[in-house]
C-alpha positions in Angstrom: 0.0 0.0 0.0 1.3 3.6 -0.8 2.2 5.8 1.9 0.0 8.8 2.1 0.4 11.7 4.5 -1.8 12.8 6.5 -2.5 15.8 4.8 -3.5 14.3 1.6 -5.5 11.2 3.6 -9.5 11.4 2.4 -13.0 9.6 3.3 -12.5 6.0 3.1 -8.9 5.4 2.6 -6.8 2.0 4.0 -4.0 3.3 6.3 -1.6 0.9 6.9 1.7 3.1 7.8 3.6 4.5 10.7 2.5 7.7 13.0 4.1 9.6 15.8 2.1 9.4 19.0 1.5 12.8 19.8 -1.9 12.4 22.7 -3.4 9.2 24.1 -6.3 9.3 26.4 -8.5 6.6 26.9 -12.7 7.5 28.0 -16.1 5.8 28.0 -18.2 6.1 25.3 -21.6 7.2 25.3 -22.8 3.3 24.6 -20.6 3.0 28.1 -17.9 1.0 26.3 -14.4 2.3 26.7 -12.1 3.7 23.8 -8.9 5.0 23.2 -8.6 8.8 21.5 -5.2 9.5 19.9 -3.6 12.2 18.0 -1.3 11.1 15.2 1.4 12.6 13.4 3.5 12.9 10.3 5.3 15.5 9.1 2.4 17.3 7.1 0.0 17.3 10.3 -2.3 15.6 12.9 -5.1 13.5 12.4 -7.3 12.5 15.3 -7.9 8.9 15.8 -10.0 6.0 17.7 -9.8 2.4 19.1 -12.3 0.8 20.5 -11.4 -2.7 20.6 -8.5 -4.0 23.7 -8.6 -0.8 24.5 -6.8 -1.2 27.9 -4.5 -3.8 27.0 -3.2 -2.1 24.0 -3.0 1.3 26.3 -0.3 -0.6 28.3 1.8 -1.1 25.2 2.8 2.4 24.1 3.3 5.9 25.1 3.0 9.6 24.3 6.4 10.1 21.3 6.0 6.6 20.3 6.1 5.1 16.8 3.4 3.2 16.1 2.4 1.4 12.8 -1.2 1.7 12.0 -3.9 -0.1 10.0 -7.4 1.2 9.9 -10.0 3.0 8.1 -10.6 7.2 7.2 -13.9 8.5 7.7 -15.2 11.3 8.0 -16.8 12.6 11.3 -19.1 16.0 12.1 -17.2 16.4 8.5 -13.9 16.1 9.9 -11.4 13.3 8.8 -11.0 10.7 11.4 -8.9 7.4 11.7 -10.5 4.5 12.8 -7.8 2.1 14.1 -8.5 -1.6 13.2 -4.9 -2.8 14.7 -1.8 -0.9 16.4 1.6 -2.2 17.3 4.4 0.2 18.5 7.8 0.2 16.3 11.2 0.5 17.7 12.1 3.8 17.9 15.7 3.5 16.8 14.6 2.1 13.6 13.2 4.7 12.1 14.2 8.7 11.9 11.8 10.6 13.9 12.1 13.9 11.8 9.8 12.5 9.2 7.1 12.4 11.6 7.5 16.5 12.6 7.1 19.1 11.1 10.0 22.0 9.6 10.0 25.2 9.4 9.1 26.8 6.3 12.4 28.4 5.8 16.4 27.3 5.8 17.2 27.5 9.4 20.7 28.5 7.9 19.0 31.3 6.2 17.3 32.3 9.4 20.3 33.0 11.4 22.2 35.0 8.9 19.5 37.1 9.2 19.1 37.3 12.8 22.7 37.8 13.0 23.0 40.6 10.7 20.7 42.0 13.0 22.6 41.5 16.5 25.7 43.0 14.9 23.7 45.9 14.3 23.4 46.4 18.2 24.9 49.5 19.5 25.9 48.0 22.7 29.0 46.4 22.7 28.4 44.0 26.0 24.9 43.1 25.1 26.0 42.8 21.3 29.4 40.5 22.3 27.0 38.5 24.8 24.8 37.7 22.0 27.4 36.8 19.3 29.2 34.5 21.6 25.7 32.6 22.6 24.4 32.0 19.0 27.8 31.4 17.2 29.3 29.0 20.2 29.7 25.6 18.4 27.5 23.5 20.8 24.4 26.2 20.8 24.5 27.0 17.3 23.0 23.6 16.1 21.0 23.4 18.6 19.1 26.8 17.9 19.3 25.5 14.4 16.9 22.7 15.0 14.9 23.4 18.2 11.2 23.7 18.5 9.5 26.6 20.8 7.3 24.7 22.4 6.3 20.9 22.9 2.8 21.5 21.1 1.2 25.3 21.3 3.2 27.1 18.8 6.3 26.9 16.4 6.3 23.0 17.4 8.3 22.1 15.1 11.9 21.7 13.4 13.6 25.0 14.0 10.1 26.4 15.2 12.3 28.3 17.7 14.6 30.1 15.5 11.9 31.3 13.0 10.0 32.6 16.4 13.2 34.7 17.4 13.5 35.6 14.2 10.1 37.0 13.8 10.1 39.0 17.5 13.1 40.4 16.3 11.7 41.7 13.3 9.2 43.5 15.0 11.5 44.5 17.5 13.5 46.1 15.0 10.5 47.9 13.8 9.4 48.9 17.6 12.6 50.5 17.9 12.4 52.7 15.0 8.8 53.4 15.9 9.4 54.0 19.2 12.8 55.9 19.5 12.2 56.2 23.8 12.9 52.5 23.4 16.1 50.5 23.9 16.0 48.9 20.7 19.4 46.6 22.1 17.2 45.6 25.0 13.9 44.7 22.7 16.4 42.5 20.3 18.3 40.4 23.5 14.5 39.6 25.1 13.7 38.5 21.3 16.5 36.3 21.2 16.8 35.2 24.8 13.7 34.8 26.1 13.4 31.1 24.7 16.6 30.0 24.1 16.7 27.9 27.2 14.2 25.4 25.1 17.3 24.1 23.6 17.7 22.2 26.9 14.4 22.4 28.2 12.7 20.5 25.1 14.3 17.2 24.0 13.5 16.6 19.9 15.5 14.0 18.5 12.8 11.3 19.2 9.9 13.7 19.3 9.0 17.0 21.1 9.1 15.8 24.8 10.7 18.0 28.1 13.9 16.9 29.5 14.3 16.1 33.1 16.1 19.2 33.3 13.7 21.2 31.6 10.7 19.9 34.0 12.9 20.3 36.9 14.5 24.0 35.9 13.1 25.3 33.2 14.0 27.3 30.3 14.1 31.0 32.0 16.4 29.7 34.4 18.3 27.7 31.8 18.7 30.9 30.2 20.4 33.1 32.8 22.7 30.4 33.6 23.5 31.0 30.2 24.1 34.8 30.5 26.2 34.1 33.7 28.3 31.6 31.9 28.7 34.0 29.1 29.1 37.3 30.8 32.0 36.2 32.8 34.3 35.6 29.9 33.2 39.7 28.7 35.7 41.6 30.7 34.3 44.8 32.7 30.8 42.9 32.1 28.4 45.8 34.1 26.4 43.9 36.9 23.3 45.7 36.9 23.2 45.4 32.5 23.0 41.4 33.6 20.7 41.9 35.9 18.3 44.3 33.7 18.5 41.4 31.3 18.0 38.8 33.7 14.6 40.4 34.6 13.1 40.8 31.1 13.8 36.6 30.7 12.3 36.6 34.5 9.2 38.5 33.1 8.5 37.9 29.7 5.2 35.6 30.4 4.0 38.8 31.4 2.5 37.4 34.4 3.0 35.2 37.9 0.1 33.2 37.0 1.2 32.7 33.6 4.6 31.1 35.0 6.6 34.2 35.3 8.7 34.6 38.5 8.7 38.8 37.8 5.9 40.9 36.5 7.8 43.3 33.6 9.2 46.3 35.6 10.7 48.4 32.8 9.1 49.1 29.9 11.4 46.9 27.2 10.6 44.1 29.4 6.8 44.8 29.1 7.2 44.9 24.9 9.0 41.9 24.7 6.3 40.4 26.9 3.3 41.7 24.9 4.9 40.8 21.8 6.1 37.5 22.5 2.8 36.5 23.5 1.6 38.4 20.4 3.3 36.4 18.1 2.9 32.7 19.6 -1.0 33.5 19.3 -0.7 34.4 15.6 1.5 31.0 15.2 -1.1 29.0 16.9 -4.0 30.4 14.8 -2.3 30.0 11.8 -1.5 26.5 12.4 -5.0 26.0 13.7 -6.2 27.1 10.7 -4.3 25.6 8.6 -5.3 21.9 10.0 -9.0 22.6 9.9 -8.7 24.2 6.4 -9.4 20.8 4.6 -12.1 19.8 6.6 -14.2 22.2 3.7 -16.4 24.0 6.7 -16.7 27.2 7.1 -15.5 27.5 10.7 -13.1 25.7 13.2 -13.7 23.1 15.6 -14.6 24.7 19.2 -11.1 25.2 20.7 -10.6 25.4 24.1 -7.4 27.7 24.0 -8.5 30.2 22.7 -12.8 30.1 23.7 -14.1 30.9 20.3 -14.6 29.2 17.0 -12.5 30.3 14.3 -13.4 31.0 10.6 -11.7 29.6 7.9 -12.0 31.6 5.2 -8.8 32.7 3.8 -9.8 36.5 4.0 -7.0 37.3 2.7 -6.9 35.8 -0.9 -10.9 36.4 -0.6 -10.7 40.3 -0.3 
C-alpha cells in the first residue's frame, strides 16, 4: 500500500503506515464501552484517531512520542477526517528517523540566522551585542538553535520552530525601535533572542518533542540566565546591573505570575518583549489552527478550548 500523508488522507482510505504518538487518552463512550482517542502525526500534520477494541491492553503497550504502525480506516466525522484504528503495534524507535514524523520550518534554518545575526551585529551595545554573538555562534548552541522547536505542542512546534520565532520578534522588535525611539531597541532585540533559548535544553526533539528532566525540573528562563552568567563572565568589565536588567526581562517575559513568570515586567522593554512575544505565539497557533481545519471544507473551526471561540476559515485574505 502507498504511503499517504496525513495531509492528503481522504474519506474512506486503508491506512496501513507508521504515525508519531502525539496524545493518548483513553474514555467511555456514550454506549458505556471504553475507547482510546489519539492524536497522530507525520510531518504534514495531525489527524485525530479512535480504538475501540482492547482498549486497555493495548493502552499498556505504548506511550505519548511513540512510533506506532497503524492499520485502519478514514472516515469522515461531524465532516472532519477521522482514523479508525482496526490494529496498532508500537515500532522501535531507533529504527526509524523521527524527523519525518515533525514538522520543519518553512524556511532554511541557515537562512534564518544569517538574518538574525546581521541584526545583532547591528546592536549598539557592545556588552549586550558580544554576549549575544558569543551565545548563538558557540559551536555547541548554534546547532541546537538551528533545530529546536519553541514549544512541545502550542506554537512553532516544530523543526527550527524556535529560530523562526526569534526571528520573527526580532523583526518586529527592529521595527518597535524605529517606531518608538524612547525604546532600547538593544534591549527589545536580546528579550527576542533570549527569552526562549533555554528550550534548547528544556525541550528534548530527536525522538519527538518531549521535556527533558532538566527542563521539567528548571526550566528554560532559568536555563537561560545560567547562560548569560556563563557567558558574561568571559566579557571583561561585564556591568552587573546590565545582567541583571537582562535577567529580569527573561524573569518577566510571560507577562504574568500566574502565567509562569517569576517577575511581572518592571521596565518598559521588558513589558514589549512580553506583549509581543505573546503576540506572536497566538498568531503562530491560529495559523496553524487554521491551517489543519482548512481541509475539513467547513466554514469554521472546531470549538477550541485555548483560545474560547470558533474560528473562521475563510482565507480572507486571498478572498478580499
Amino acid at each position: 500500500m502507498d504511503k499517504k500523508t496525513i495531509q492528503s488522507l481522504q474519506d474512506k482510505d486503508n491506512v496501513d503506515q507508521l504515525f508519531l504518538v502525539k496524545e493518548k487518552t483513553v474514555a467511555v463512550g456514550k454506549n458505556g464501552r471504553p475507547f482510546m482517542g489519539l492524536q497522530l502525526g507525520d510531518a504534514t500534520g495531525t489527524i485525530d484517531a479512535r480504538l475501540w477494541d482492547r482498549v486497555d491492553e493495548l493502552s499498556r503497550e505504548f506511550e505519548n512520542g511513540d512510533i506506532l504502525k497503524v492499520k485502519g480506516l478514514v472516515q469522515l466525522f461531524q465532516n472532519r477526517k477521522q482514523l479508525i484504528v482496526h490494529k496498532l503495534e508500537r515500532i522501535d524507535s531507533s529504527t526509524v528517523n523521527f524527523e519525518d514524523f515533525i514538522p520543519q520550518a518553512s524556511r532554511s534554518a541557515e537562512d534564518m540566522m544569517a538574518e538574525l545575526l546581521h541584526l545583532v551585529r547591528s546592536m549598539k551595545n557592545d556588552q549586550i551585542r558580544q554576549l549575544v554573538l558569543d551565545t548563538l555562534e558557540d559551536p555547541e548552541i548554534r546547532p541546537k538553535v538551528l533545530r529546536a522547536p519553541a514549544a512541545k505542542s502550542i506554537h512553532h512546534a516544530w523543526i527550527g520552530g524556535l529560530l523562526e520565532h526569534i526571528l520573527s520578534i526580532c523583526k518586529i522588535m527592529d521595527f518597535m525601535g524605529t517606531h518608538y525611539p524612547f525604546l532600547n531597541r538593544d534591549l527589545l532585540l536580546f528579550g527576542a533572542i533570549y527569552h526562549d533559548i533555554g528550550k534548547i535544553t528544556e525541550l528534548s526533539y530527536d525522538n519527538g518533542i518531549s521535556y527533558t528532566d532538566r527542563g521539567r525540573l528548571i526550566g528554560h528562563m532559568q536555563i537561560a540566565c545560567e547562560m548569560i552568567d556563563k557567558k558574561a563572565s568571559r566579557i571583561l568589565g561585564f556591568d552587573d546591573e546590565l545582567r541583571d536588567i537582562l535577567k529580569h526581562i527573561i524573569l518577566s517575559h510571560h507577562g504574568k505570575m500566574e502565567y509562569g513568570s517569576p517577575k511581572r515586567p518592571k521596565f518598559l522593554e521588558a513589558m514589549v518583549v512580553a506583549m509581543i512575544d505573546d503576540f506572536d505565539s497566538k498568531v503562530a497557533t491560529v495559523k496553524t489552527i487554521v491551517d489543519n481545519e482548512k481541509g475539513s471544507g467547513e466554514k469554521w473551526s472546531r470549538y477550541n478550548e485555548l483560545f474560547d471561540r470558533y474560528f473562521l476559515l475563510d482565507d480572507l485574505n486571498e478572498k478580499y
